[in-house]
C-alpha positions in Angstrom: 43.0 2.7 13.0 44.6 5.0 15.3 43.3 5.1 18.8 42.0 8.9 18.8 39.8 7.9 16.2 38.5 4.9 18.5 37.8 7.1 20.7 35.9 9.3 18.7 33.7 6.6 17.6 30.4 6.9 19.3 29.1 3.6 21.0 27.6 0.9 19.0 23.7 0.6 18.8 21.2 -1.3 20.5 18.6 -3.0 17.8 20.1 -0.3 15.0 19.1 2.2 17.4 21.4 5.2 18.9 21.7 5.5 22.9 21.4 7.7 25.3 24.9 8.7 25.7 24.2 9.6 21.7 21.9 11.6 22.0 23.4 13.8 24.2 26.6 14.4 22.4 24.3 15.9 19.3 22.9 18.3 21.7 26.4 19.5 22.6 26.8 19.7 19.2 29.4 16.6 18.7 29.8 16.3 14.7 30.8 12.4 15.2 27.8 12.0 17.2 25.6 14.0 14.5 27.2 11.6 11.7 26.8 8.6 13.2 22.4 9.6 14.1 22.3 10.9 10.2 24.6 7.0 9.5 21.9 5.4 11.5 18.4 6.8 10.3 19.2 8.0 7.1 18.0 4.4 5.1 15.2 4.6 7.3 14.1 8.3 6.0 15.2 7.5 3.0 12.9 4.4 2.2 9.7 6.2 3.8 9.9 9.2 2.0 10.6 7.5 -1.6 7.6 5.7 -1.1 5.3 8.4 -0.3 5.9 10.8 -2.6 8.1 9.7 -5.5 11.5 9.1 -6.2 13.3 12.0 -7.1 16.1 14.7 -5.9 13.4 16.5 -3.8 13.6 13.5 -1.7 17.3 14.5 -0.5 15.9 17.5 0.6 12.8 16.3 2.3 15.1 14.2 4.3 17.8 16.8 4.9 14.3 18.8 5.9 13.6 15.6 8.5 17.2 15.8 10.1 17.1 19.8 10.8 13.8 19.5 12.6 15.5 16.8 14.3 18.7 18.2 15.3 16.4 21.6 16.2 14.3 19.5 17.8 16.7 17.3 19.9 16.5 20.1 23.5 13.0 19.1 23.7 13.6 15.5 22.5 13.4 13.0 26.0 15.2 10.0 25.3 13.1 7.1 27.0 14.8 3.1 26.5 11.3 1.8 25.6 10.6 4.3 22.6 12.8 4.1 19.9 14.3 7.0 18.2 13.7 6.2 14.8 9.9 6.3 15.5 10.4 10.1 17.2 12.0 10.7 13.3 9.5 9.1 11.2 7.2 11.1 13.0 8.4 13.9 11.8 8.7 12.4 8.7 5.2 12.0 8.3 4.3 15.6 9.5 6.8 16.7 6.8 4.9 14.2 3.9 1.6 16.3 5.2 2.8 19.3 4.8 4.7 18.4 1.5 1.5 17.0 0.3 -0.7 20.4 0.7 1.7 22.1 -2.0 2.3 19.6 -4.6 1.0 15.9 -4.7 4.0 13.8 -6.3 3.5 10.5 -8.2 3.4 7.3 -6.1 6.4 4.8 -6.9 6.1 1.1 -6.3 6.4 -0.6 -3.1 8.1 -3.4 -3.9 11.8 -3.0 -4.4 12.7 -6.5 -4.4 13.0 -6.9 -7.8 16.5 -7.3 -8.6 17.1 -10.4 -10.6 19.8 -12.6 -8.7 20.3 -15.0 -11.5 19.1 -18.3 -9.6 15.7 -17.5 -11.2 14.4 -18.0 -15.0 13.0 -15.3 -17.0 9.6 -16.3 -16.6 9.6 -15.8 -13.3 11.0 -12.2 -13.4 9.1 -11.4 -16.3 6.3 -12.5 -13.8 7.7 -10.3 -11.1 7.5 -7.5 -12.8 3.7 -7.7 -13.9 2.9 -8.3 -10.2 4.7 -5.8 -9.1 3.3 -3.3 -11.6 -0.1 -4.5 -10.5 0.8 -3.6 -6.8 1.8 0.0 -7.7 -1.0 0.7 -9.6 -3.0 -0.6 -6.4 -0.8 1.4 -4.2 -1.2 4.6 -6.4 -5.4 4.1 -5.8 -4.9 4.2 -1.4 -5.6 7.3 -0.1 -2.6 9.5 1.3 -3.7 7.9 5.0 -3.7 4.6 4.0 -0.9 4.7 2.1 1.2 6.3 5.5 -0.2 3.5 7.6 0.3 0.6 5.6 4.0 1.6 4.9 4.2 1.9 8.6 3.6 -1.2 9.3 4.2 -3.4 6.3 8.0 -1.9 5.4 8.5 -0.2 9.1 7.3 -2.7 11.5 5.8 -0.6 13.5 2.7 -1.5 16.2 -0.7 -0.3 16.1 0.6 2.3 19.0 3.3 3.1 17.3 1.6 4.2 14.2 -1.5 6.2 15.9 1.8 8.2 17.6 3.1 8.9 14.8 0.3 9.6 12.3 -1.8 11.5 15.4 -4.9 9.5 15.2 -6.4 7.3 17.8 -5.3 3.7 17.7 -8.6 2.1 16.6 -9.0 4.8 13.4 -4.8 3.5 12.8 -6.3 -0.5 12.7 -9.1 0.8 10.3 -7.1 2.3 8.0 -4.8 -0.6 7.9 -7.8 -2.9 7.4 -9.3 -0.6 4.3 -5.9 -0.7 2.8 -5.1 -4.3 2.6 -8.9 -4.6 1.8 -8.2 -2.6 -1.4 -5.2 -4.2 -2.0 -6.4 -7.6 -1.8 -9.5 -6.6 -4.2 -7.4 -5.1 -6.8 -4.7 -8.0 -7.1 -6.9 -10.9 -6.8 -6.6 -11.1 -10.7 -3.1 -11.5 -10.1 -2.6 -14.0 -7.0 -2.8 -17.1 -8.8 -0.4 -17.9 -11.8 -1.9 -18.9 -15.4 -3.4 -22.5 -15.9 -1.0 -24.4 -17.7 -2.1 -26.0 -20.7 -2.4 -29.7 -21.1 -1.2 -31.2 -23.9 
């Protein structure tokens, strides 16, 4: 590697986020600064938007959707150590889901996408996989919009209580009840499928 191109690199990120120092170049308009934010957050949109309105190629352009706001966006944008940019972008993620949603309501996909067999495991315990994860989706599918957001939030996102009441716009306490409704549900509609089959006895 040549050492213009070393240069040109941006600075590595703190916790997979960008810096400061990032964040400015894409407001000068730096296009190895613009690739590197797209590099760092685009998995991140990605995985959100999959899972709340369906996989499909009108995914690509929600997200390419998410990173125009962003980059439009990024003069008013005040970059603070203690908030992390990705949150600032799934926020906008989640006001572009709302709005998506008010046109056309997509179908739900599943949740889980762990389900790639690594060949350590027997096929009765993928074949068992698979039914529980099919259970979970059709669970998923019977959350509301809201508690679909917030449970994906927090479940596949990691993000606080605060966190998600900033990004969804609601007050922190209506955030924790949503949270508690959907795992309620959840839990309801996959009790039938928490514990494995008796085995027989001979």
């Amino acid at each position: 590697m040549g050492m213009d191109a070393m240069r040109e690199r941006p600075p590595a990120s703190v916790r997979g986020e960008v810096d400061e120092q990032t964040i400015e170049a894409c407001r000068r308009g730096d296009r190895v600064a613009l690739t590197h934010f797209v590099r760092t957050y685009d998995k991140t949109v990605f995985a959100f938007l999959s899972r709340m309105v369906g996989a499909g190629p009108h995914v690509e352009d929600l997200a390419q959707e998410v990173f125009l706001r962003a980059h439009q966006a990024l003069p008013r944008f005040r970059y603070r150590a203690d908030v992390r940019v990705s949150t600032w972008l799934l926020k906008i993620a989640v006001r572009l889901v709302q709005d998506h949603r008010k046109k056309k309501r997509l179908p739900l996909v599943p949740l889980d996408t762990q389900m790639v067999d690594d060949g350590r495991r027997g096929p009765e315990h993928m074949r068992r996989r698979r039914e529980i994860a099919a259970a979970f989706e059709r669970a998923a599918a019977q959350l509301s919009d809201e508690q679909r957001a917030v449970f994906l939030l927090a479940h596949f996102h990691g993000r606080s209580m605060a966190e998600i009441a900033e990004l969804v716009g609601i007050p922190e306490a209506t955030a924790k009840t949503r949270l508690f409704r959907a795992r309620a549900k959840l839990r309801k509609l996959l009790a039938p499928h928490r514990e494995a089959p008796a085995e027989e006895t001979p």
